[in-house]
C-alpha positions in Angstrom: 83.8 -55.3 -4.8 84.3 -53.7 -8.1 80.9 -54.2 -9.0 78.9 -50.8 -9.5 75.3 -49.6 -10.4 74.8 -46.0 -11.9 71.7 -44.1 -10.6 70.7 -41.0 -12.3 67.9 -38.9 -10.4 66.2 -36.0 -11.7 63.9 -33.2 -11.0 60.8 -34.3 -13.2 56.8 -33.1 -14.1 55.9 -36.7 -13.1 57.5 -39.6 -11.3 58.9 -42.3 -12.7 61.3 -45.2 -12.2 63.1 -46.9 -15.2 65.4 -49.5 -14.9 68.3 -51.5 -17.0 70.3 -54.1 -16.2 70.5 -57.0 -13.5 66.9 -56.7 -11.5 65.4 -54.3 -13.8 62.2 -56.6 -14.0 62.2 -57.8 -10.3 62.9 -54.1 -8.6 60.2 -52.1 -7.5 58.4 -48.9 -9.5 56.9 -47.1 -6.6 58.2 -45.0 -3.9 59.2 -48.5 -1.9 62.1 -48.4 -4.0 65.2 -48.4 -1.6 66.7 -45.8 -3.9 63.7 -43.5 -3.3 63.8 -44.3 0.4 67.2 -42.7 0.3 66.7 -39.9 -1.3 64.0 -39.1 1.1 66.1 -40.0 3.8 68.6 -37.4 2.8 65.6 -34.2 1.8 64.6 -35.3 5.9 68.2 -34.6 6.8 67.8 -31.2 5.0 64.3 -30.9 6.1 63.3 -29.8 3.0 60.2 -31.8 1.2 61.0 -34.5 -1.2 60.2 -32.8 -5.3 58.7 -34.8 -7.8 61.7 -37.0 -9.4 62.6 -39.5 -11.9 64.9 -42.1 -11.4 67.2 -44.2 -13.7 69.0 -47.4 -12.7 71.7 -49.2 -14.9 72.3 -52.2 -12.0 75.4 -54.1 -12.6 75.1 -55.8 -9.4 72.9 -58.8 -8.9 69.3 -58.5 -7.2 68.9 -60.4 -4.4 72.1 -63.0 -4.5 74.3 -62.0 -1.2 75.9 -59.1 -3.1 75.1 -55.8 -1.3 72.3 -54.4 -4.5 70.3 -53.1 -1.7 73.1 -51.3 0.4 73.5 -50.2 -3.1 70.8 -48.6 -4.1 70.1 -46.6 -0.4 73.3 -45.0 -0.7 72.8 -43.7 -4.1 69.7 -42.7 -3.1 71.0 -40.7 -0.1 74.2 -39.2 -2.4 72.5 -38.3 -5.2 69.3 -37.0 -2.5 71.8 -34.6 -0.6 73.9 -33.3 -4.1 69.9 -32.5 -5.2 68.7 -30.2 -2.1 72.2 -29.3 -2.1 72.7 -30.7 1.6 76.5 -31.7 3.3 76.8 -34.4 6.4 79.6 -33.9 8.7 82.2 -36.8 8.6 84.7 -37.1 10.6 83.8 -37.9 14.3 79.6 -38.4 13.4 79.8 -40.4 10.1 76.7 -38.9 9.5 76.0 -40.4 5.7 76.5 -43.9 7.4 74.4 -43.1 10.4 71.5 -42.4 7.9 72.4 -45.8 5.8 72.5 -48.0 8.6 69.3 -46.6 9.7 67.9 -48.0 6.6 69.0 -50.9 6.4 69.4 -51.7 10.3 73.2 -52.1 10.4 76.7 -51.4 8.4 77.6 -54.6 7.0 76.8 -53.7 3.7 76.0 -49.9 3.3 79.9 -49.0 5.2 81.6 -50.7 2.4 79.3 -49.0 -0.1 79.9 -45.6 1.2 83.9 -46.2 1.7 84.7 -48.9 -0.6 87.4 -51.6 0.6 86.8 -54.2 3.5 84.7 -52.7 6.2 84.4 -53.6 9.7 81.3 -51.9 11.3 80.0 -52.0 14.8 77.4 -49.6 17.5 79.6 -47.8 19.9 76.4 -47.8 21.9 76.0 -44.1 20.3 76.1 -44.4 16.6 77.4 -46.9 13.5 81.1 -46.9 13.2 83.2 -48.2 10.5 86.9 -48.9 9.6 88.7 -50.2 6.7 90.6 -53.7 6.9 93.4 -54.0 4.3 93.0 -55.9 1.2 96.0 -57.8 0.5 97.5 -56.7 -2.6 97.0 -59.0 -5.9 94.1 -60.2 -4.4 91.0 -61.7 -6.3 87.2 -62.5 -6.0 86.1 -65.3 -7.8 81.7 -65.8 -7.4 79.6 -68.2 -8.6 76.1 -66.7 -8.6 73.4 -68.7 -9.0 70.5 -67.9 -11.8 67.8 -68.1 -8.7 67.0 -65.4 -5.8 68.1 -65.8 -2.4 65.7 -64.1 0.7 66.8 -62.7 3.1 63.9 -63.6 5.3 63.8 -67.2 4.0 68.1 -67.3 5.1 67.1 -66.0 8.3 64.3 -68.2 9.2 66.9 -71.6 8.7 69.4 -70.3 11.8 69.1 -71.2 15.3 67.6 -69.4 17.7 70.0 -69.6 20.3 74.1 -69.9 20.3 76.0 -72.4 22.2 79.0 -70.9 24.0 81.4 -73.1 21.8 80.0 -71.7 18.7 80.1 -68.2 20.0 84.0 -68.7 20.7 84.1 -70.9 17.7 83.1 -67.7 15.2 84.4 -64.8 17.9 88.3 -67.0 17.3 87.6 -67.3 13.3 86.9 -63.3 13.2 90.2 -62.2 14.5 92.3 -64.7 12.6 90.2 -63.5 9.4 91.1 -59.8 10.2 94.7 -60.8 11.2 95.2 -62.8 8.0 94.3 -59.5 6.2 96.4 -57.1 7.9 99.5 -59.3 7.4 98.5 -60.3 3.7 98.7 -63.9 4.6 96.0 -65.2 2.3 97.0 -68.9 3.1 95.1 -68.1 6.7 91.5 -66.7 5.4 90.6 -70.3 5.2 90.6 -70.6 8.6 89.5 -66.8 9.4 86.2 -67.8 7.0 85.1 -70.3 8.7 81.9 -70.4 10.7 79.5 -72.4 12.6 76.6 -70.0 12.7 74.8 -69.8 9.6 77.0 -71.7 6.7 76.2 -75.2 8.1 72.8 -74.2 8.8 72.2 -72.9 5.0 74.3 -75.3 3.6 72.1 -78.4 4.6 68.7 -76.5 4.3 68.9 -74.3 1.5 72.5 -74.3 -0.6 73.1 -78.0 -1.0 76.3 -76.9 -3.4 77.9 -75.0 -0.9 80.6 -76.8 0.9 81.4 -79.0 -2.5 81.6 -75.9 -4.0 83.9 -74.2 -1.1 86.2 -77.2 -1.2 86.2 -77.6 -5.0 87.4 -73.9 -5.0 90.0 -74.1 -2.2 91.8 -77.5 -3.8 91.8 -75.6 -7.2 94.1 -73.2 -5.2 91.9 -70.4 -4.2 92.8 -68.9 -0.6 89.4 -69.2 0.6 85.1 -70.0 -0.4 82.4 -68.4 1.5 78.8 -68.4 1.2 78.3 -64.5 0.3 75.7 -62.5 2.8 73.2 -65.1 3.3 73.5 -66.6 -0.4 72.9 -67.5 -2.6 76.2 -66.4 -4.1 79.4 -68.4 -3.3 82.7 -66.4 -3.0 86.2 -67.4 -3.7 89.4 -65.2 -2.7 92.6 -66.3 -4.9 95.8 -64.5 -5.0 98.5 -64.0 -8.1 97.0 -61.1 -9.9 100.0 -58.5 -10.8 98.6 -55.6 -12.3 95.9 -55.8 -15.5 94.8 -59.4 -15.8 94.5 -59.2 -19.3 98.3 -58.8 -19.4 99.3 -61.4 -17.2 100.4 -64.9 -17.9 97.6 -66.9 -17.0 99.3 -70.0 -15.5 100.7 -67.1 -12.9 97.4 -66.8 -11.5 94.7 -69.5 -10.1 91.5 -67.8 -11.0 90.8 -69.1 -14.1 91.3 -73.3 -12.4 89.0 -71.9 -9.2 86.3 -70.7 -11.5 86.5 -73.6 -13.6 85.7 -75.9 -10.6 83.1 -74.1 -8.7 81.3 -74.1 -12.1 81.9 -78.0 -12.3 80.3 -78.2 -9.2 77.5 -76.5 -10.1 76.9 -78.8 -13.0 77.3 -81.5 -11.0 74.5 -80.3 -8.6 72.3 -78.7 -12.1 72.5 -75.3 -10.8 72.7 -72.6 -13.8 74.4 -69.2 -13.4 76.7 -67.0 -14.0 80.7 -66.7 -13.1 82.4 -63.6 -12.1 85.7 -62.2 -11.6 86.8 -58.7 -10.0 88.5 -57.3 -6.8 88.4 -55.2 -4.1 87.3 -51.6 -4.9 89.0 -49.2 -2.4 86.7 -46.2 -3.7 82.9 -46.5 -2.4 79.8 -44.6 -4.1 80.7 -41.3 -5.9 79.3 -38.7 -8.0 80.1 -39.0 -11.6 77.9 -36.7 -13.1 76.0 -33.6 -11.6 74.1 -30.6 -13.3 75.4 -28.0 -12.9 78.7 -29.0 -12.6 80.8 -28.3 -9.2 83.9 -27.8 -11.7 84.8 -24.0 -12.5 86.9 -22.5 -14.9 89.7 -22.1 -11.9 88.9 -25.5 -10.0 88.3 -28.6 -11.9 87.1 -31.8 -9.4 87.6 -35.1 -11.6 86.5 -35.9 -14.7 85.2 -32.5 -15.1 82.1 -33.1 -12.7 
């Protein structure tokens, strides 16, 4: 999604982590931090010891609601670690910067989208992480109701079944490849049916997000194309179609955003759930450099904005 944070890292005397922003109370201060894990993870790569650094965080992307903040932070970490020791990863063929991610996490989902921006499909080939990009239809939006309350990871996990029937298995394996279908042909009125699932929504919905499916329905007969429960929640995602160009310029009636968000945030009254509303789009650009010291830019060769 178009939803960034900015990490700055910095050689320092002492080391320090200061934070702004959504999280800035709950993240950690110490080396646990997953943006310090990254950076080490990329001086490893270089095998050259980890300096003394300060870190800065302006985080614009919720902590801990479904939404990708840690994929977030371990790539900066690794970027901003390997443009420090001065380090470069081979791409094509090894996808070596996503080899490192996924080790960090423990798989692509989120840190392949991070790194590449767009809609990523990731899988093992048995010998490393691989990822590709799925189209996003054009005009489309994302429309997310995130709650004001935390959702764990663990605690998700814990709710799911320990074994899957064969009907489910074919239930989700059928839903997957009309969901990526429905995206390469643009036909948004199919990712209701690509978005369903029978392995963890149900399960989460009865046991820990009780607004969930009133929510998803509530969404989808406002006119959005699709609701999903975002990661493993707490965060509740709507895809509606109609935007043409900057929103701000666009006759409102031309679009359904505005009539989705209203009536996921009914239901959330109706269930006395407080948060916040949110509406952006795909991002087809993944983590970059904005700012680096010295610059890369010469007085022959300028890279954008001057970096």
């Amino acid at each position: 999604m178009d939803l960034w944070s900015e990490v700055t890292v910095s050689r320092s005397e002492k080391f320090e982590i200061t934070a702004e922003g959504e999280g800035a109370e709950e993240m950690p201060k110490d080396s646990t931090n997953l943006m310090c894990i990254g950076v080490k993870a990329a001086f490893d790569a270089a095998e050259v010891p980890v300096p003394v650094l300060k870190y800065h965080v302006v985080s614009r992307i919720p902590y801990a609601r479904g939404l990708g903040s840690s994929s977030a932070a371990i790539v900066a970490g690794i970027i901003a670690g390997l443009v420090l020791v001065g380090h470069r990863l081979p791409c094509w063929g090894s996808e070596a910067l996503l080899q490192i991610a996924a080790s960090i996490e423990g798989h692509p989902d989120n840190v392949a989208p991070a790194i590449y921006g767009g809609i990523q499909i990731g899988i093992h080939s048995g010998a490393r992480w691989m990822s590709e990009r799925a189209p996003s239809p054009p005009g489309m939006q994302m429309v997310l109701f995130i709650p004001d309350f935390v959702g764990m990871t663990s605690s998700a996990r814990n709710v799911l079944d320990a074994t899957v029937s064969r009907d489910v298995a074919a239930y989700n394996i059928g839903r997957v490849a009309f969901l990526v279908h429905a995206l390469c042909t643009s036909n948004l009125d199919n990712l209701r049916f690509g978005v369903q699932d029978q392995m963890h929504q149900p399960q989460r919905g009865s046991k820990l997000y009780k607004y969930l499916f009133p929510m998803i329905e509530a969404a989808e007969n406002a006119g959005a194309a699709c609701a999903y429960l975002s990661g493993a929640g707490p965060t509740v995602m709507a895809l509606t179609s109609g935007a043409s160009g900057d929103i701000f310029t666009q006759r409102e009636k031309e679009r359904v955003d505005l009539a989705v968000a209203e009536a996921m945030l009914q239901v959330a009254e109706n269930f006395g759930i407080k948060g916040q509303l949110l509406i952006t789009n795909t991002s087809h650009e993944g983590a970059h450099v904005t700012r680096v010291v010295p610059p890369f830019s010469t007085d022959k060769i300028s890279y954008r904005s001057e970096i």
